[in-house]
Biopython code that builds the backbone (N, CA, C, O; Angstrom):
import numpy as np
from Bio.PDB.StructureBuilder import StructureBuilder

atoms = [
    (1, "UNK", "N", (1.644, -4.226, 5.150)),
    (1, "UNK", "CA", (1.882, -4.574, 3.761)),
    (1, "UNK", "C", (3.364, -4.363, 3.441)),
    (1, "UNK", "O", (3.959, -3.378, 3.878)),
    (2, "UNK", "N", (3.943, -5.262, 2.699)),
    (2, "UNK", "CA", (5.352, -5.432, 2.262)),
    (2, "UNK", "C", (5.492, -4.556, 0.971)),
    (2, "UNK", "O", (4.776, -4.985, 0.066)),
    (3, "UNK", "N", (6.337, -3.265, 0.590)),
    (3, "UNK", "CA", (6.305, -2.972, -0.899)),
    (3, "UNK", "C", (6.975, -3.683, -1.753)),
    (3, "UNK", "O", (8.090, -4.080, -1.414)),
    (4, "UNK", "N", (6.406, -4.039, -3.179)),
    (4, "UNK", "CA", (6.712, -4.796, -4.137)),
    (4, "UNK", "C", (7.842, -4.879, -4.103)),
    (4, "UNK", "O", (8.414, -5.958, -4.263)),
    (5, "UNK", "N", (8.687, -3.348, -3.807)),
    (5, "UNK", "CA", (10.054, -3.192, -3.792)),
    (5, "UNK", "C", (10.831, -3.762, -2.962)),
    (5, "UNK", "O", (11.984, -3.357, -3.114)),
    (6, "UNK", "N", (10.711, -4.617, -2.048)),
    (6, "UNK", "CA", (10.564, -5.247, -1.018)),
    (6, "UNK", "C", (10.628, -6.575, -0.732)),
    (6, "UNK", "O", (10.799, -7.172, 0.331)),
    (7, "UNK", "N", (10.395, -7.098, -2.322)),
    (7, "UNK", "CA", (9.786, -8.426, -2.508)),
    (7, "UNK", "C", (11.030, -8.685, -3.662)),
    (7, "UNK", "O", (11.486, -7.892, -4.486)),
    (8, "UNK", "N", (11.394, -10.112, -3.392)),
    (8, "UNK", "CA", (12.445, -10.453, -4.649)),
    (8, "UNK", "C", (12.608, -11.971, -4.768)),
    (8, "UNK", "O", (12.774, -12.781, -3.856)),
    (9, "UNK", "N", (12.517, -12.208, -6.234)),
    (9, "UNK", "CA", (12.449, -13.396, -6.933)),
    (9, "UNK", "C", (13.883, -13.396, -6.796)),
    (9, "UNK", "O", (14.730, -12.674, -7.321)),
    (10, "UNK", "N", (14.035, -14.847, -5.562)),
    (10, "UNK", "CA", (15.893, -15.422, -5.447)),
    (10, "UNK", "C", (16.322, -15.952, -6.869)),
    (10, "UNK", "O", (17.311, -15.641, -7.533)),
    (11, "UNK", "N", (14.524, -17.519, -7.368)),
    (11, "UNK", "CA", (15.505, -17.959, -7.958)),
    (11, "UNK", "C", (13.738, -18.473, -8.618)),
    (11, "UNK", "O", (12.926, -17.554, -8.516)),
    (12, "UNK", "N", (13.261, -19.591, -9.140)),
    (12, "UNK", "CA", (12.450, -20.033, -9.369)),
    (12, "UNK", "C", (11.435, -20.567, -8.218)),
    (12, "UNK", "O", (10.210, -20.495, -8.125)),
    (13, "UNK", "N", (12.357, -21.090, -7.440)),
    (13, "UNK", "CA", (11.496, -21.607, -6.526)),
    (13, "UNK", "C", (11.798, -20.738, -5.018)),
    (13, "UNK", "O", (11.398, -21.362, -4.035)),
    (14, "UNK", "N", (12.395, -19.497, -4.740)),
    (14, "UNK", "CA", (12.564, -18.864, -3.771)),
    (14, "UNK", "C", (12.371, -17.099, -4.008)),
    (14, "UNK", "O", (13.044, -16.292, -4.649)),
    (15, "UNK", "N", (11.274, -16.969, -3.269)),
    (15, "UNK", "CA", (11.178, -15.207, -2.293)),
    (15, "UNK", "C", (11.967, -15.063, -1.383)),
    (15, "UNK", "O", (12.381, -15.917, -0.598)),
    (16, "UNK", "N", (12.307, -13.548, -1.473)),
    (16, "UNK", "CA", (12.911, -12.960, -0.605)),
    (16, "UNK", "C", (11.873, -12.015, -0.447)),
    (16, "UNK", "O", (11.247, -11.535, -1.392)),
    (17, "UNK", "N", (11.596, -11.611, 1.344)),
    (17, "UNK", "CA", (10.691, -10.472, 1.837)),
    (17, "UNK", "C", (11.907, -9.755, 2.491)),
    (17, "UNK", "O", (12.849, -10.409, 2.938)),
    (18, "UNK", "N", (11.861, -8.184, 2.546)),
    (18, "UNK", "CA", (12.444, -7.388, 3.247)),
    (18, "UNK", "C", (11.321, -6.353, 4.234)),
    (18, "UNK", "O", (10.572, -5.471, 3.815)),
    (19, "UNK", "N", (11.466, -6.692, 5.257)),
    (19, "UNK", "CA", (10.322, -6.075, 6.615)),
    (19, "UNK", "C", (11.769, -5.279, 7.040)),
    (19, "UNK", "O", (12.924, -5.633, 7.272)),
    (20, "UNK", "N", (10.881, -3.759, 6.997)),
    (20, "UNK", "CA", (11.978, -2.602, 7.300)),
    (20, "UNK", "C", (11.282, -1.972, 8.393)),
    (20, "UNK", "O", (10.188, -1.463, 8.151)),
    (21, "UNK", "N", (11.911, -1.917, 9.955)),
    (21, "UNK", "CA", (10.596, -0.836, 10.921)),
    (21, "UNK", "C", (12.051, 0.205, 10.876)),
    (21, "UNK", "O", (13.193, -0.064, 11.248)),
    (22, "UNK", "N", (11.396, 1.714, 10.156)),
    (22, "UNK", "CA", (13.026, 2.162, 10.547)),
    (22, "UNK", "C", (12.806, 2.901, 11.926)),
    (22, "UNK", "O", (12.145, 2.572, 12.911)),
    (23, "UNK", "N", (13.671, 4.133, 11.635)),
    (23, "UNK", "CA", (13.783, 5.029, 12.743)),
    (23, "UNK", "C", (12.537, 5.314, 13.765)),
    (23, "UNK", "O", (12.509, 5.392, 14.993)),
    (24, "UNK", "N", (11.375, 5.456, 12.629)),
    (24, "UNK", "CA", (10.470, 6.276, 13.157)),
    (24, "UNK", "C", (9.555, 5.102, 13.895)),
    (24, "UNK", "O", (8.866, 5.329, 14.890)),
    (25, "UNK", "N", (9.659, 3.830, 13.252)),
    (25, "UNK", "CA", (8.455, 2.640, 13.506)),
    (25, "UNK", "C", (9.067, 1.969, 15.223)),
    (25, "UNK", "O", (10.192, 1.880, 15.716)),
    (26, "UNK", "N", (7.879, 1.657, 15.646)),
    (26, "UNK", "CA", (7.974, 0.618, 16.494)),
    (26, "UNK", "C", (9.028, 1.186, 18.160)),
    (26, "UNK", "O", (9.709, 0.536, 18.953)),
    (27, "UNK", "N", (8.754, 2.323, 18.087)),
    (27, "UNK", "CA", (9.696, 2.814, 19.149)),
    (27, "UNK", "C", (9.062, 3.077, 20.198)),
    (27, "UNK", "O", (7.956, 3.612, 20.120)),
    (28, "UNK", "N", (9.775, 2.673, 21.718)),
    (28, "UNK", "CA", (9.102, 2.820, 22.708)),
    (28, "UNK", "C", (6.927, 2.188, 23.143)),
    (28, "UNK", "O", (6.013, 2.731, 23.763)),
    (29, "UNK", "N", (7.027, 1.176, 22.559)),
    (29, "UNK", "CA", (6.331, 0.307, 22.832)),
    (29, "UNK", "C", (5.718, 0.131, 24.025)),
    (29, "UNK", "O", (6.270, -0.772, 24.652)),
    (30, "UNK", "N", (4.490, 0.787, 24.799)),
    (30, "UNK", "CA", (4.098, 0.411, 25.728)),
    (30, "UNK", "C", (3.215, -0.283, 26.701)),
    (30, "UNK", "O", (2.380, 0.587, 26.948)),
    (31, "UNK", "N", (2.960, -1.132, 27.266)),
    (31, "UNK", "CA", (1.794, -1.276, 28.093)),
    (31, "UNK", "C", (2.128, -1.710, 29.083)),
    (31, "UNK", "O", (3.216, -2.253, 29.274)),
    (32, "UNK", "N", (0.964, -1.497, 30.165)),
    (32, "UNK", "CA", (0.794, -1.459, 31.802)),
    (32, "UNK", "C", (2.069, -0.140, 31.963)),
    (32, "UNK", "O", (2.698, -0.246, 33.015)),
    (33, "UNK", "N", (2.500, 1.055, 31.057)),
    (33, "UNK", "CA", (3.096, 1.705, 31.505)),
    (33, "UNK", "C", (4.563, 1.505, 31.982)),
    (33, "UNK", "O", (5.255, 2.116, 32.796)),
    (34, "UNK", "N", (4.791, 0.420, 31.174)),
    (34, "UNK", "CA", (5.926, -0.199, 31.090)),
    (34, "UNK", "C", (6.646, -0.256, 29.450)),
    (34, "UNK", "O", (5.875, -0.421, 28.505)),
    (35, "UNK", "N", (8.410, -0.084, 29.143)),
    (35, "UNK", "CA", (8.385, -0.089, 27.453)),
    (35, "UNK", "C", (8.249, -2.170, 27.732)),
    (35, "UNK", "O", (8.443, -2.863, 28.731)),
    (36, "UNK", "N", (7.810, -2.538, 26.205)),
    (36, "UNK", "CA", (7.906, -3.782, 26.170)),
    (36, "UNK", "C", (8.934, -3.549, 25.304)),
    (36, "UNK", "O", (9.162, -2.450, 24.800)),
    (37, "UNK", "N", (9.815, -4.946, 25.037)),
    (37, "UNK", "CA", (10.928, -4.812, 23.781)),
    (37, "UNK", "C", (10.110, -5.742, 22.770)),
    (37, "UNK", "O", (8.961, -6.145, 22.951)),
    (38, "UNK", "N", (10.902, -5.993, 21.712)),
    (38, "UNK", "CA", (10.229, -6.604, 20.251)),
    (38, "UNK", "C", (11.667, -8.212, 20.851)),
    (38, "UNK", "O", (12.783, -8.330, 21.357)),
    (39, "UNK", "N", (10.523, -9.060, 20.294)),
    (39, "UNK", "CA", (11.011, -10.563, 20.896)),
    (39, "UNK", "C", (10.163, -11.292, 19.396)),
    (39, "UNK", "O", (9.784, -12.435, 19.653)),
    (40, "UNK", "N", (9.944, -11.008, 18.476)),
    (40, "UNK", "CA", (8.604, -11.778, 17.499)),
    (40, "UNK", "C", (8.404, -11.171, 16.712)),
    (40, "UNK", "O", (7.919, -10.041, 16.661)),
    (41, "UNK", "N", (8.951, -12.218, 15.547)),
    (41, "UNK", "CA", (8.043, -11.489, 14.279)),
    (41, "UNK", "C", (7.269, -12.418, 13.376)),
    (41, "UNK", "O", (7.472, -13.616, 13.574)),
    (42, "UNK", "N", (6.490, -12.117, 12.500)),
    (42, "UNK", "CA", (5.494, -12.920, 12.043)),
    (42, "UNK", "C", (5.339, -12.215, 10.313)),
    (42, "UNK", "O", (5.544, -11.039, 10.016)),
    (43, "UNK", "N", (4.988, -13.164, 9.511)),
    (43, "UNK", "CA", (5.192, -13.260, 8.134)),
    (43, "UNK", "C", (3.661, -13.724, 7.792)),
    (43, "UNK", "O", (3.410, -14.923, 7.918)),
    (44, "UNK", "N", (2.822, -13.003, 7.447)),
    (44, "UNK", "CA", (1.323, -13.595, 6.980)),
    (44, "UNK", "C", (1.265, -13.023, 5.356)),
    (44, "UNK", "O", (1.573, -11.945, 4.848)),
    (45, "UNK", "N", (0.782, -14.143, 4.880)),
    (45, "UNK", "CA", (0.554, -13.934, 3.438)),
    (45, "UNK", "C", (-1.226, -13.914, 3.146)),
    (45, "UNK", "O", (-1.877, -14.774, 3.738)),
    (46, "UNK", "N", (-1.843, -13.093, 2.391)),
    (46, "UNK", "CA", (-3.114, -13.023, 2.172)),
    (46, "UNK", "C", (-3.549, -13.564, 0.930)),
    (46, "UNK", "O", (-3.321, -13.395, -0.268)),
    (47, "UNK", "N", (-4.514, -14.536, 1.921)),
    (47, "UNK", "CA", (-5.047, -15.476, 1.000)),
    (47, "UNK", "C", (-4.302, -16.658, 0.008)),
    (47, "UNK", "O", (-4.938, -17.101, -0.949)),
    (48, "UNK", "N", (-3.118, -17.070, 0.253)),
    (48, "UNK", "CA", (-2.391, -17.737, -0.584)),
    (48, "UNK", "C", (-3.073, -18.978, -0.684)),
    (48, "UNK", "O", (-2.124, -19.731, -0.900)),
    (49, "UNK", "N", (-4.037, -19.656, -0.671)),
    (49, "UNK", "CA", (-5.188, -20.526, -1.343)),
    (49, "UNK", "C", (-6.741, -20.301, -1.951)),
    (49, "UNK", "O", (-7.782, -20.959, -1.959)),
    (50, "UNK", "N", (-6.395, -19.277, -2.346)),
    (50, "UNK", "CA", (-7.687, -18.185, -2.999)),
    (50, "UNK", "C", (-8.572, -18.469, -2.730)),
    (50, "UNK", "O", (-9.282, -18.881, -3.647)),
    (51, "UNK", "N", (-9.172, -18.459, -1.303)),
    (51, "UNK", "CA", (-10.600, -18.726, -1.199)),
    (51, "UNK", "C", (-11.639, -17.867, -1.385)),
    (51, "UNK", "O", (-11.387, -16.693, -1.115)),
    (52, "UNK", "N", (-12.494, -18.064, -1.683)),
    (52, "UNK", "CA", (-13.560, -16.882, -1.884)),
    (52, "UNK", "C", (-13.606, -15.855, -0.835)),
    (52, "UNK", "O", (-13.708, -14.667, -1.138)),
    (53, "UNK", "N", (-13.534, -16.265, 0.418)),
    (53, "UNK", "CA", (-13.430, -14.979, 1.432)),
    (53, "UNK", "C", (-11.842, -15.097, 1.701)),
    (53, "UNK", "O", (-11.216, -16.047, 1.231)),
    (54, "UNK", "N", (-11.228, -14.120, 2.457)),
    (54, "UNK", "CA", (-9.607, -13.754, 2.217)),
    (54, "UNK", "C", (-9.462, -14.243, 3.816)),
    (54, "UNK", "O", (-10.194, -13.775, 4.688)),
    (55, "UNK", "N", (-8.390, -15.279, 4.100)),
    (55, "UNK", "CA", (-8.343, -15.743, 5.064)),
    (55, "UNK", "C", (-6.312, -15.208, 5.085)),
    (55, "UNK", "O", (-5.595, -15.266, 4.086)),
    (56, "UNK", "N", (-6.093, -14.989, 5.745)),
    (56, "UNK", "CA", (-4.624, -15.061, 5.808)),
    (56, "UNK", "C", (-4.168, -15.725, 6.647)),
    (56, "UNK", "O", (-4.748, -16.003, 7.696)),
    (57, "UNK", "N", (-2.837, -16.162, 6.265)),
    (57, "UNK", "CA", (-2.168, -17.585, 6.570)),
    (57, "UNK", "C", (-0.743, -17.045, 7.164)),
    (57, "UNK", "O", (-0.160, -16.249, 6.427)),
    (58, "UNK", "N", (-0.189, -17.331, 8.240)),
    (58, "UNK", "CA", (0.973, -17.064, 9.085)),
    (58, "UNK", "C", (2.233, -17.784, 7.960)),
    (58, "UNK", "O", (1.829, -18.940, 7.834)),
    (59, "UNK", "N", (2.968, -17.707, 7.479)),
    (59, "UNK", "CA", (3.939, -18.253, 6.329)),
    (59, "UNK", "C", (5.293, -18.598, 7.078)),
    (59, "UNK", "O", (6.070, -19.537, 6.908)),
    (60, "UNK", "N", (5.327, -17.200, 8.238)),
    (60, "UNK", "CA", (7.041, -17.946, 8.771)),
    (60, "UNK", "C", (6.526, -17.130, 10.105)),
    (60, "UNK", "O", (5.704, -16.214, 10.116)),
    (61, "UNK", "N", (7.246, -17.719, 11.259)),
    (61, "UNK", "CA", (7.666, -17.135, 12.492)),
    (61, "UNK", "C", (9.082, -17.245, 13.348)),
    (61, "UNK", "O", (9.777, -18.252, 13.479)),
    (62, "UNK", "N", (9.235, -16.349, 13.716)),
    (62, "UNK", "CA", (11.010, -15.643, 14.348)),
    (62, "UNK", "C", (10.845, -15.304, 15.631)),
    (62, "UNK", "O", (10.478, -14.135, 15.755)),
    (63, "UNK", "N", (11.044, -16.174, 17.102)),
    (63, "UNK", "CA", (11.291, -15.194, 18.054)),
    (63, "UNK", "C", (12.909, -15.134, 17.879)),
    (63, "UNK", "O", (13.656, -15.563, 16.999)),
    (64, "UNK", "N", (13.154, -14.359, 19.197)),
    (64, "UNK", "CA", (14.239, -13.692, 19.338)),
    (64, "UNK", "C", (14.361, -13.146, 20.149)),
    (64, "UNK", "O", (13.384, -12.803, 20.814)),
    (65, "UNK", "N", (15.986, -12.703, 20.583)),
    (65, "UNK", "CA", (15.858, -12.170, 22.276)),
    (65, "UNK", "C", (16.081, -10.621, 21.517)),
    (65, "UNK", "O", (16.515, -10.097, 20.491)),
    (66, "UNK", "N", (15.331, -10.270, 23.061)),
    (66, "UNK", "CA", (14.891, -9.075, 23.033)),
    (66, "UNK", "C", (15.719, -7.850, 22.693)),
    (66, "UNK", "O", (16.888, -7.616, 22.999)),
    (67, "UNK", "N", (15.053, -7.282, 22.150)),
    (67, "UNK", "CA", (15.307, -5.937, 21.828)),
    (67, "UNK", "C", (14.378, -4.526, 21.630)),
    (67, "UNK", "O", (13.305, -4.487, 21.027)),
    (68, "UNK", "N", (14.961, -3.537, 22.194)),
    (68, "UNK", "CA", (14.357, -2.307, 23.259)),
    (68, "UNK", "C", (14.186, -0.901, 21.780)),
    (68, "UNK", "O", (14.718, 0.209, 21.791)),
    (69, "UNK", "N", (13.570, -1.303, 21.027)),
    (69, "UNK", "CA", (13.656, -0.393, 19.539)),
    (69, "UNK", "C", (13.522, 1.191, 19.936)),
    (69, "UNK", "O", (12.526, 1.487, 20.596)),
    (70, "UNK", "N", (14.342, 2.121, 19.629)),
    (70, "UNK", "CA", (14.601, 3.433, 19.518)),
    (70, "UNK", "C", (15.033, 3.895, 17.991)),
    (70, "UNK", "O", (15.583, 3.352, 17.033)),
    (71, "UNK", "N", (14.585, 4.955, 18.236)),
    (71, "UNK", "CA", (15.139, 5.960, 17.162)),
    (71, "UNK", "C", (16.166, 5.922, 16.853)),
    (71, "UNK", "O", (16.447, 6.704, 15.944)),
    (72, "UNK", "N", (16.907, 5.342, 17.204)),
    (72, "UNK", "CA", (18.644, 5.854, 17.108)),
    (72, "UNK", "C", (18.874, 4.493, 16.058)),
    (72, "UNK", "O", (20.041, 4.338, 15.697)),
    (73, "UNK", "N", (17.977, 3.610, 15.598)),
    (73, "UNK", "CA", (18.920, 2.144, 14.381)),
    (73, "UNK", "C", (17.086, 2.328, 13.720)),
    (73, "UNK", "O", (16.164, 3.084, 14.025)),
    (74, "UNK", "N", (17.229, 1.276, 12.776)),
    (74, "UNK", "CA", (16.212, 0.821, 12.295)),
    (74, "UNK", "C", (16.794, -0.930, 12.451)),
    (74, "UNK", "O", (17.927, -1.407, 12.503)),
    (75, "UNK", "N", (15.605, -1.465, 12.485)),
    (75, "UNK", "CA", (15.588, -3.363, 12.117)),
    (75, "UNK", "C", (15.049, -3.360, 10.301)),
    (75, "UNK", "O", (14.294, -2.850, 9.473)),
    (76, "UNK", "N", (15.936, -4.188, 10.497)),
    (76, "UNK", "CA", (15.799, -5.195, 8.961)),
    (76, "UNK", "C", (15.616, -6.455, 9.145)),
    (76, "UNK", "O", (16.471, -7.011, 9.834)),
    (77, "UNK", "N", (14.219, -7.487, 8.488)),
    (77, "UNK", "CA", (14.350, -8.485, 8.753)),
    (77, "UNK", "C", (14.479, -9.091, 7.401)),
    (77, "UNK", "O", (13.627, -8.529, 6.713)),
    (78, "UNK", "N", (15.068, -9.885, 6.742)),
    (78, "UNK", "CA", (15.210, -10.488, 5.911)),
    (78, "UNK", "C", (14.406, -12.151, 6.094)),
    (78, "UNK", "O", (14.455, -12.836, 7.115)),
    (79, "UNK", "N", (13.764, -12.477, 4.925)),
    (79, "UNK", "CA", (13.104, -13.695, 4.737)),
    (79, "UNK", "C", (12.696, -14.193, 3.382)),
    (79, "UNK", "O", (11.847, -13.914, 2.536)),
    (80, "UNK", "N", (14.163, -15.486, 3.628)),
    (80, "UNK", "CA", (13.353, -16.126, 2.145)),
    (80, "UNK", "C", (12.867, -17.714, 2.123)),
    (80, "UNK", "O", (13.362, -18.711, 2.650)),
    (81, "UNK", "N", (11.797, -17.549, 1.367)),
    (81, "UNK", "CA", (10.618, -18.652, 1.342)),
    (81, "UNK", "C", (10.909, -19.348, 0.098)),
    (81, "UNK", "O", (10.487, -18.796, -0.918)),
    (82, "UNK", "N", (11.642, -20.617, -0.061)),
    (82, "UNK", "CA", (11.391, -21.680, -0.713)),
    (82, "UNK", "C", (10.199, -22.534, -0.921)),
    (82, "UNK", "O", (9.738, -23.110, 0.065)),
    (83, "UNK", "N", (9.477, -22.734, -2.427)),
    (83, "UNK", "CA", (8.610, -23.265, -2.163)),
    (83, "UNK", "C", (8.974, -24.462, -3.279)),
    (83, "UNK", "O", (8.225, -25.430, -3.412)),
]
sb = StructureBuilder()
sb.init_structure("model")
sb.init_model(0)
sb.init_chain("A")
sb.init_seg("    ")
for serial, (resi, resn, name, xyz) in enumerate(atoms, 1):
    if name == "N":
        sb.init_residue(resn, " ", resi, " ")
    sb.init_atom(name, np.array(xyz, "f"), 0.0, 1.0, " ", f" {name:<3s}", serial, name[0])
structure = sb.get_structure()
């Protein structure tokens, strides 16, 4: 979940999302005992066609070359959605 605080009206027709993993998030990532790095990120909005059951909908996607997340930075992703 994104906090409200997080969320910003650009203009009439544009959001801005701010996705923060800081220090503590997303570090040392592992499987098969191996670190994986972060290459992908993904933007899902819930339910943005109000259906009676809550389906969520993928809104934006970002790969990217890799990166090996530690303690030592935080990522900031910035995203704004014109509609």
């Amino acid at each position: 979940m994104i906090p409200f605080s997080h969320v910003t009206r650009v203009n009439d027709t544009s959001v801005r999302y701010t996705i923060v993993l800081d220090e503590d998030s997303a570090n040392n990532i592992q499987r098969d005992s191996a670190d994986r790095p972060l290459n992908e990120i993904g933007l899902f909005m819930k339910n943005p066609q109000g259906r009676s059951s809550d389906a969520s909908l993928l809104i934006a996607y970002r790969k990217f070359s890799d990166i090996t997340k530690a303690s030592d930075f935080a990522l900031v992703f910035r995203w704004t959605i014109n509609f």
